[in-house]
C-alpha positions in Angstrom: 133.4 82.5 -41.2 130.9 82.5 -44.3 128.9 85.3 -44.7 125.8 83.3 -45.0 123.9 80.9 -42.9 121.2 79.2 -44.7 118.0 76.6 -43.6 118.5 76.8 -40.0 115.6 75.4 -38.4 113.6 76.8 -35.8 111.4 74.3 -34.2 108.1 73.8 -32.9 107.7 72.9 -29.0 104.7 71.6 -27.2 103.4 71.8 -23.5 102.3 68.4 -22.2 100.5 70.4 -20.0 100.2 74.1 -18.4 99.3 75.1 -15.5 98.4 78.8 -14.4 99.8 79.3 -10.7 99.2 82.8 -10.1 99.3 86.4 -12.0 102.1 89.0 -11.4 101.3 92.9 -10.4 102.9 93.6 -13.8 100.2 91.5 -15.3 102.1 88.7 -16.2 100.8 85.1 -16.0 102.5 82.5 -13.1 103.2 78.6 -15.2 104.4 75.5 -14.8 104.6 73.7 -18.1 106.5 70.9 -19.7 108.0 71.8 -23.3 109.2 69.6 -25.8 110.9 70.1 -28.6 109.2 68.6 -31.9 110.5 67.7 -35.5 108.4 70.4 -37.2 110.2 73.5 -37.9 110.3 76.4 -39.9 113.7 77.9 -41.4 115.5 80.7 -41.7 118.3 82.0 -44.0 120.7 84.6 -43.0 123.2 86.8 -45.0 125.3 89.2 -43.5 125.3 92.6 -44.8 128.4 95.3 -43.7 126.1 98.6 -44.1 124.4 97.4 -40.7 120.9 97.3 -42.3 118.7 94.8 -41.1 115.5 93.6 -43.3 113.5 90.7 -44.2 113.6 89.8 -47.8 109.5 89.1 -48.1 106.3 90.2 -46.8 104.8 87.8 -44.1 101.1 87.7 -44.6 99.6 89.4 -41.3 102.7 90.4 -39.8 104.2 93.9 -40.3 108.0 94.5 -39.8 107.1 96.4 -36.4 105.5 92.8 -35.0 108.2 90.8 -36.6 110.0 89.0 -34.2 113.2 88.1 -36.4 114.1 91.7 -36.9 113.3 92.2 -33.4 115.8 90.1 -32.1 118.6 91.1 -34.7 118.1 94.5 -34.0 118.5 93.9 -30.3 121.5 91.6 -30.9 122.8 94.3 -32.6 122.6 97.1 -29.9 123.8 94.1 -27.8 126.7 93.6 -29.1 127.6 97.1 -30.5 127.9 95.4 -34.6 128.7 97.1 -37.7 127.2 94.4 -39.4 123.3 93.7 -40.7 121.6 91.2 -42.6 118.9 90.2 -44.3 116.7 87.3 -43.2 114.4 85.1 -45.2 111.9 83.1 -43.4 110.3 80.7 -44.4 107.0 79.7 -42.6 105.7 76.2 -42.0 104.5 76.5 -38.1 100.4 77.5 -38.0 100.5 81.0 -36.1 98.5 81.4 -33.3 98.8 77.5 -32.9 100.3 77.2 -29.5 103.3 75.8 -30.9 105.9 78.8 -30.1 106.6 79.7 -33.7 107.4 83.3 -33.6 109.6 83.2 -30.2 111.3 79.8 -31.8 112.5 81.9 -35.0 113.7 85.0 -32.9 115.3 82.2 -31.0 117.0 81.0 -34.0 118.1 84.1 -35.1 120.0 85.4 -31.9 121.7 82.0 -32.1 122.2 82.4 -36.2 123.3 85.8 -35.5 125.3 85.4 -32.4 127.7 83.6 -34.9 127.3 85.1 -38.2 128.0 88.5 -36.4 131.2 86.7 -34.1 128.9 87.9 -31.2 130.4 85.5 -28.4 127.5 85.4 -26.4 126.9 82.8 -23.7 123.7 81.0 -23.5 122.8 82.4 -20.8 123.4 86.2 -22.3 121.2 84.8 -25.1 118.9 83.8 -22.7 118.2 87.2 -21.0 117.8 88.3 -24.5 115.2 86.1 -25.3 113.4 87.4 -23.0 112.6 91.1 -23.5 111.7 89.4 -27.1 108.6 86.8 -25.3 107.7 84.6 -22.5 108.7 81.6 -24.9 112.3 82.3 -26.4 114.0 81.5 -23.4 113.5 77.8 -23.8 114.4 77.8 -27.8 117.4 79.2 -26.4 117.6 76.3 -23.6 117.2 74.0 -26.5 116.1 70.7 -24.6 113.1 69.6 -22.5 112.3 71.9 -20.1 110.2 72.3 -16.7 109.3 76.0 -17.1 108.3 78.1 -14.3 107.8 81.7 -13.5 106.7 83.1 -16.7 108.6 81.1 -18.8 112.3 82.6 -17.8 113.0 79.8 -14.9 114.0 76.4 -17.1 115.2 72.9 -15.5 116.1 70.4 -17.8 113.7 67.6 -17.5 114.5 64.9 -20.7 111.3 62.7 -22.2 110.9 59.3 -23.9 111.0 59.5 -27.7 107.0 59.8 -28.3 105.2 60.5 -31.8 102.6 62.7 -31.6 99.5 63.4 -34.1 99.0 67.0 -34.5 95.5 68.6 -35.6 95.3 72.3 -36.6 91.3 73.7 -37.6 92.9 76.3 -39.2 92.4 79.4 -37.0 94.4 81.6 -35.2 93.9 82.2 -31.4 95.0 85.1 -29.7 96.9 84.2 -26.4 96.0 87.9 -25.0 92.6 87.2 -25.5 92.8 83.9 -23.6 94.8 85.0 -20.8 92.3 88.3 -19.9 89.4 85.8 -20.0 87.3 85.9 -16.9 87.1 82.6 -16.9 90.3 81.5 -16.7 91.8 80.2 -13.4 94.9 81.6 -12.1 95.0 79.5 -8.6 96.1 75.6 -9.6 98.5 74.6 -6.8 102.1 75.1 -7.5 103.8 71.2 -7.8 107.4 70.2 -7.9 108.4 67.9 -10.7 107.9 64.7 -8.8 104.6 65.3 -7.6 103.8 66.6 -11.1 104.7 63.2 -12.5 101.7 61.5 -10.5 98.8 63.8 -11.5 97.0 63.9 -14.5 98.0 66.0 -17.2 96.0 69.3 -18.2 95.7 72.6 -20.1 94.4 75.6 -17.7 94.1 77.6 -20.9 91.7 74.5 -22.8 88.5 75.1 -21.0 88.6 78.9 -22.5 89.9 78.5 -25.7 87.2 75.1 -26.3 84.5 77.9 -25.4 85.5 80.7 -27.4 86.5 78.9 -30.3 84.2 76.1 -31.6 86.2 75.2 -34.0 89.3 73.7 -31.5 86.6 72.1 -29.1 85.6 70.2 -32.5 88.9 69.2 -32.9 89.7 68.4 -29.2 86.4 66.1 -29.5 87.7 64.2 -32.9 91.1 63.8 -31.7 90.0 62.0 -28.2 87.4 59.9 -29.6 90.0 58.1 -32.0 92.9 58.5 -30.6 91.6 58.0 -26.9 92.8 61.4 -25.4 93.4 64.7 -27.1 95.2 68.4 -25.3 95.5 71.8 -26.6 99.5 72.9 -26.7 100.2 76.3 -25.1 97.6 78.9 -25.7 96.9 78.3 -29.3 94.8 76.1 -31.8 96.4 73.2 -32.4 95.5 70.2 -30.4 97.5 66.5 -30.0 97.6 63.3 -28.7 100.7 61.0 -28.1 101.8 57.5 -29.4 104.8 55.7 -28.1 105.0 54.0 -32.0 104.8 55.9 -35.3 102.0 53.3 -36.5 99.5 54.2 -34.9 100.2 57.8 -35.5 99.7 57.7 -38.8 96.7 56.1 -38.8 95.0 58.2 -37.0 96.4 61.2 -39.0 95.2 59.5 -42.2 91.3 59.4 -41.1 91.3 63.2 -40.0 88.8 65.2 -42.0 89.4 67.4 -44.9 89.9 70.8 -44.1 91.8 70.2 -40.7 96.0 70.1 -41.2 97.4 66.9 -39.8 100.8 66.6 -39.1 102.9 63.5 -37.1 106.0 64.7 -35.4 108.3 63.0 -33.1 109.9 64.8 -30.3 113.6 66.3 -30.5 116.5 65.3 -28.1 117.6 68.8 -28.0 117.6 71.7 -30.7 119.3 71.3 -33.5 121.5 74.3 -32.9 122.0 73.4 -29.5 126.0 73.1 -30.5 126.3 76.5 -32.0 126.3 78.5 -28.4 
């Protein structure tokens, strides 16, 4: 086994919709989502080290080592599994943060799997999975690594496969802060809890939208662009980056091509499953 794994991807997933069910006594939040995996990733490089150091070869602008989510998923692998080994981990960063695209629980994600090889770890998926967890609400389905239905708080996942779609993807360039938008007042904790069927027939929302659109003027701007010229428009997850789908890349890319400067467009097409999927 080489002592190096290097560009493994760690990509973005969206939520055609999210719905807030109910609230936990732990304070937890109650879903049901969709999430897809998209072509847009970030990557990671991984090389083992025998000392058992673990450390990440550059600064990340904005996050400190403590709130780094890589080294806190090797170092948990690593009490996990009991390793002599470390490693050093160079990320490198594509995914917007705070764009409701899962970036930071998609690269631990990728580095438990990385890891759970590089080290010889032998770890199931599900292991991995219960892993994931104590890491975020969101690494779970990384871990999954196909369409999900997501329940719970993000821990119960049934596979639930889409059609290819394209998607155009708009980021304002700001970063929300999905604590901030889940102790809103205003946001409602009571949409009736669906099955998967009944889900199917009724129309598609955000919970988490009508907050963010208020607090942030700059993603209701965006929401407003995006469904006047594409014809609909939805926030993914908690964050700042909004979409709307296309069953052809055409069309896609025309409307990417008339956004306005200063927004990041970006058309991705959705993932069959993740592109480790093979290595658990």
């Amino acid at each position: 086994m080489s002592a190096r794994l290097s560009g493994c991807p760690a990509p973005a997933k969206l939520n055609t919709f999210l719905h807030v069910v109910g609230r936990r006594e732990d304070g937890y939040h109650l879903l049901q989502s969709h999430f897809r995996l998209i072509d847009w990733s970030d990557t990671l490089d991984f090389v083992r080290r025998d000392d058992g150091r673990i450390r990440r070869t550059h600064e990340l602008p904005g996050v400190p080592e403590s709130a780094d989510l890589t080294l806190r998923a090797a170092h948990l692998l690593q009490s996990r599994l009991g390793t002599p080994y470390g490693v050093d981990i160079t990320l490198h960063k594509v995914l917007p943060t705070g764009a409701g695209l899962g970036g930071g629980s998609s690269d631990a994600a990728t580095t438990l799997i990385a890891l759970n090889r590089l080290w010889n770890g032998g770890l199931s998926r599900a292991q991995l999975m219960e892993l994931g967890l104590q890491l975020g609400a969101d690494v779970p389905f990384f871990l999954f690594g196909e369409d999900a239905f997501v329940e719970g708080i993000g821990e119960r996942l049934t596979p639930y496969p889409g059609p290819e779609r394209w998607f155009v993807f708009l980021w304002p360039g700001i970063h929300v802060p999905t604590a901030q938008v889940f102790a809103s007042p205003r946001l409602t904790r009571n949409t009736p809890i669906g099955t998967i069927a009944s889900l199917a027939a009724t129309p598609l929302r955000n919970d988490l939208e009508p907050v963010v659109r208020e607090l942030f003027p700059e993603v209701d701007a965006a929401l407003e662009w995006l469904a006047r010229h594409a014809g609909m428009a939805r926030m993914s997850g908690s964050g700042s980056c909004v979409f709307a789908e296309f069953a052809e890349p055409s069309e896609a890319e025309r409307i990417a091509a008339e956004v306005p400067s200063g927004w990041q467009a970006k058309v991705v097409r959705t993932l069959h499953r993740h592109p480790l999927h093979d290595w658990i």
